[in-house]
VEXNULUM-794915 format. One record per residue: residue number from 1; residue in three letters; x, y, z of N, C-alpha, C in turn. Coordinates in steps of 0.05 Angstrom, whole numbers, plus 5000, padded with zeros to 4 digits. Example, Ala and Ser with C-alpha at 12.3 -4.5 7.8 and 13.67 -1.06 7.14 Angstrom:
<rs>
   drenro   zadren   n.xx   n.yy   n.zz   ca.xx   ca.yy   ca.zz   c.xx   c.yy   c.zz
        1      ALA   5264   4886   5156    5246    4910    5156   5264   4934   5156
        2      SER   5257   4955   5142    5273    4979    5143   5258   5001   5157
</rs>
This chain:
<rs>
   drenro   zadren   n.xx   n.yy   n.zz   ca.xx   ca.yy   ca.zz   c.xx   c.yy   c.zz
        1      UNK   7630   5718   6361    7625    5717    6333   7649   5729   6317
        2      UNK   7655   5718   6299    7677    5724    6284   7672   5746   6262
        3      UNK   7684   5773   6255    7678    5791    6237   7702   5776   6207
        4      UNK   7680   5777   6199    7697    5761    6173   7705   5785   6158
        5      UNK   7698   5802   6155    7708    5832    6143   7728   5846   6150
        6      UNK   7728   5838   6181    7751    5847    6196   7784   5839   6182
        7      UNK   7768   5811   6189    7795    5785    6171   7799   5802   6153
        8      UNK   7785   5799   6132    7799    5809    6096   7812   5837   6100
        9      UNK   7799   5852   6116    7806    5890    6111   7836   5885   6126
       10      UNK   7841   5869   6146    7872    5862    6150   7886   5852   6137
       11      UNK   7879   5828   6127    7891    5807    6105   7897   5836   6083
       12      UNK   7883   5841   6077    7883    5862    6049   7912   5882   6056
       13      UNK   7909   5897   6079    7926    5913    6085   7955   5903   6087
       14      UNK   7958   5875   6083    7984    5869    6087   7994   5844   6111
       15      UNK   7978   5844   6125    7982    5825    6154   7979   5803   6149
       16      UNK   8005   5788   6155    8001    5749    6141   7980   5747   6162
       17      UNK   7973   5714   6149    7942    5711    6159   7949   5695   6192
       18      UNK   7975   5686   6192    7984    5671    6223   7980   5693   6240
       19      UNK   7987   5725   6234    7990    5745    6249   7965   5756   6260
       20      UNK   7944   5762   6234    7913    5769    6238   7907   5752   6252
       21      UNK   7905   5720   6243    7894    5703    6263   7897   5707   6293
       22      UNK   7924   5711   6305    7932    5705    6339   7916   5743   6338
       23      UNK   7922   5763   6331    7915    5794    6343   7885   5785   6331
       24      UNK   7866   5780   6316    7839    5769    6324   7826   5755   6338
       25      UNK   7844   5732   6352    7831    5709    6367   7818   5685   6348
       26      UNK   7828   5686   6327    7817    5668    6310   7844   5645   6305
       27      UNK   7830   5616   6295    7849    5603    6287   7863   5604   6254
       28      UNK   7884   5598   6252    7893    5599    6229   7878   5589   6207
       29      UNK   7871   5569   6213    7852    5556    6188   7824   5576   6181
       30      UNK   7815   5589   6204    7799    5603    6202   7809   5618   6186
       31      UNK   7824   5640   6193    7825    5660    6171   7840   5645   6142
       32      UNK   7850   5619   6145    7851    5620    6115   7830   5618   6097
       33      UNK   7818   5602   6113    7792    5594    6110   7768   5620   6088
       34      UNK   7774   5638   6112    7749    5662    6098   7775   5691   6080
       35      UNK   7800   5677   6078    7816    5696    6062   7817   5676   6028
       36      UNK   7816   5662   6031    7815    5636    6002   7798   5646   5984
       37      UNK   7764   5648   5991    7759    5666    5959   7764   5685   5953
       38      UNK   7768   5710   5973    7784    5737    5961   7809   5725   5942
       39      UNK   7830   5707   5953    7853    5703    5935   7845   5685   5911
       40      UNK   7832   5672   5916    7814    5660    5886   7808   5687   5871
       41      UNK   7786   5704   5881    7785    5727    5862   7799   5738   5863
       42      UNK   7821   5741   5861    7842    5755    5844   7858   5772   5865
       43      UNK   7845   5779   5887    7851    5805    5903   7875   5789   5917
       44      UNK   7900   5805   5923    7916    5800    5931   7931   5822   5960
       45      UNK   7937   5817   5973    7943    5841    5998   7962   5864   5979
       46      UNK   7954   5890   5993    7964    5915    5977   7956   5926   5952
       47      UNK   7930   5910   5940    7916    5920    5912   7907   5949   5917
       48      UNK   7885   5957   5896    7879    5985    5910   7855   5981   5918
       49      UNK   7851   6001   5934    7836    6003    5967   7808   5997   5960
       50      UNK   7797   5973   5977    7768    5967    5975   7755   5971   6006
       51      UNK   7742   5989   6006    7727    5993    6037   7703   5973   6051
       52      UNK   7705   5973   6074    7702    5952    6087   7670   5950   6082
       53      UNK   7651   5964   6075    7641    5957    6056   7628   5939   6032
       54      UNK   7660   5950   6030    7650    5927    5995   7655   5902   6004
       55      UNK   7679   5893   6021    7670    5877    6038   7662   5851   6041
       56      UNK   7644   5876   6060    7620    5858    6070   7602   5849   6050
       57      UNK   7599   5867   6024    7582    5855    6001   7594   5826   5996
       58      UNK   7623   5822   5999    7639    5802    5980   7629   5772   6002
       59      UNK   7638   5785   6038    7627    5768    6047   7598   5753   6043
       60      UNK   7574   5767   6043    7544    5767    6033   7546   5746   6010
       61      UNK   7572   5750   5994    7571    5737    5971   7580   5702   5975
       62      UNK   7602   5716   5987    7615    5679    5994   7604   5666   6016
       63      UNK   7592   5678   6029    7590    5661    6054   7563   5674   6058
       64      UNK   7533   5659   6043    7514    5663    6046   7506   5661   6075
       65      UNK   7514   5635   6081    7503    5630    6111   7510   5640   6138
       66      UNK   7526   5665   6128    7537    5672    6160   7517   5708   6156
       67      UNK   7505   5708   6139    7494    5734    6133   7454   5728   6138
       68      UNK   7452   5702   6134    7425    5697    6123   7417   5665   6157
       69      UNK   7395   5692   6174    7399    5677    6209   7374   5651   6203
       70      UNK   7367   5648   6178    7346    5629    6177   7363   5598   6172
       71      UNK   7388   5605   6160    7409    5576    6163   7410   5572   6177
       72      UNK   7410   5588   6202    7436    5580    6231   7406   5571   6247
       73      UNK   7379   5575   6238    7359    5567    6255   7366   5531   6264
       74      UNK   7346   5529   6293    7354    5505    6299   7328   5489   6285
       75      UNK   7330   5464   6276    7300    5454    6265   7297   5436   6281
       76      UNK   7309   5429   6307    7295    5402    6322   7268   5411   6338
       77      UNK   7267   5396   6356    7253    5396    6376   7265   5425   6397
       78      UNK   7236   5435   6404    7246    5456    6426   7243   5441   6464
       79      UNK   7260   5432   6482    7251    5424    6503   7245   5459   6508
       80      UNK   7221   5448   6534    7210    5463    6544   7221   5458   6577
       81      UNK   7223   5490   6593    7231    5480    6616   7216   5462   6628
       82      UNK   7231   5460   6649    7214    5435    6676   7206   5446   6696
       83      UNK   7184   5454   6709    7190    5464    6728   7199   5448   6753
       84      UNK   7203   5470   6774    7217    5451    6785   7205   5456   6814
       85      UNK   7204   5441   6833    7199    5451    6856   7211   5437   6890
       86      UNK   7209   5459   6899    7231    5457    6918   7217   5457   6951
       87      UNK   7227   5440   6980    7212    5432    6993   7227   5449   7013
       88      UNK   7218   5455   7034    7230    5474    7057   7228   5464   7074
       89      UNK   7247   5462   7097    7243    5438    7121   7242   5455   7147
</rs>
């Protein structure tokens, strides 16, 4: 699972986002991905200091669905195991 807080509190500190991406394990698009509305709102790397934190509020804010586990629920069908059984010779 990807800490999207992680992303920004780097991005914020200064770290182009190609760099955060490979030392996170994330792809590039990813972190541009969850760095885009921080730079929409205004925040730019090196502003003054927002703790990780606030954040996570901002995340909560933009990215309802990675905060709220009733999105990520599955709505299909649940299979049920099989049992299974096995013959000894």
């Amino acid at each position: 699972m990807i800490d999207v807080t992680e992303i920004l509190v780097h991005w914020y500190a200064g770290r182009p986002k190609t760099v955060l991406a490979e030392s996170l394990g994330v792809d590039r698009k990813t972190a541009r991905k969850y760095v885009a509305p921080a730079e929409a709102g205004g925040f730019s790397p090196g502003g003054p200091p927002v703790s990780s934190s606030e954040w996570a509020g901002r995340v909560r804010e933009w990215f309802p669905e990675l905060v709220d586990t009733r999105l990520r629920q599955c709505r299909g069908r649940r299979s049920r195991p099989t049992a299974t059984t096995s013959t000894s010779s």
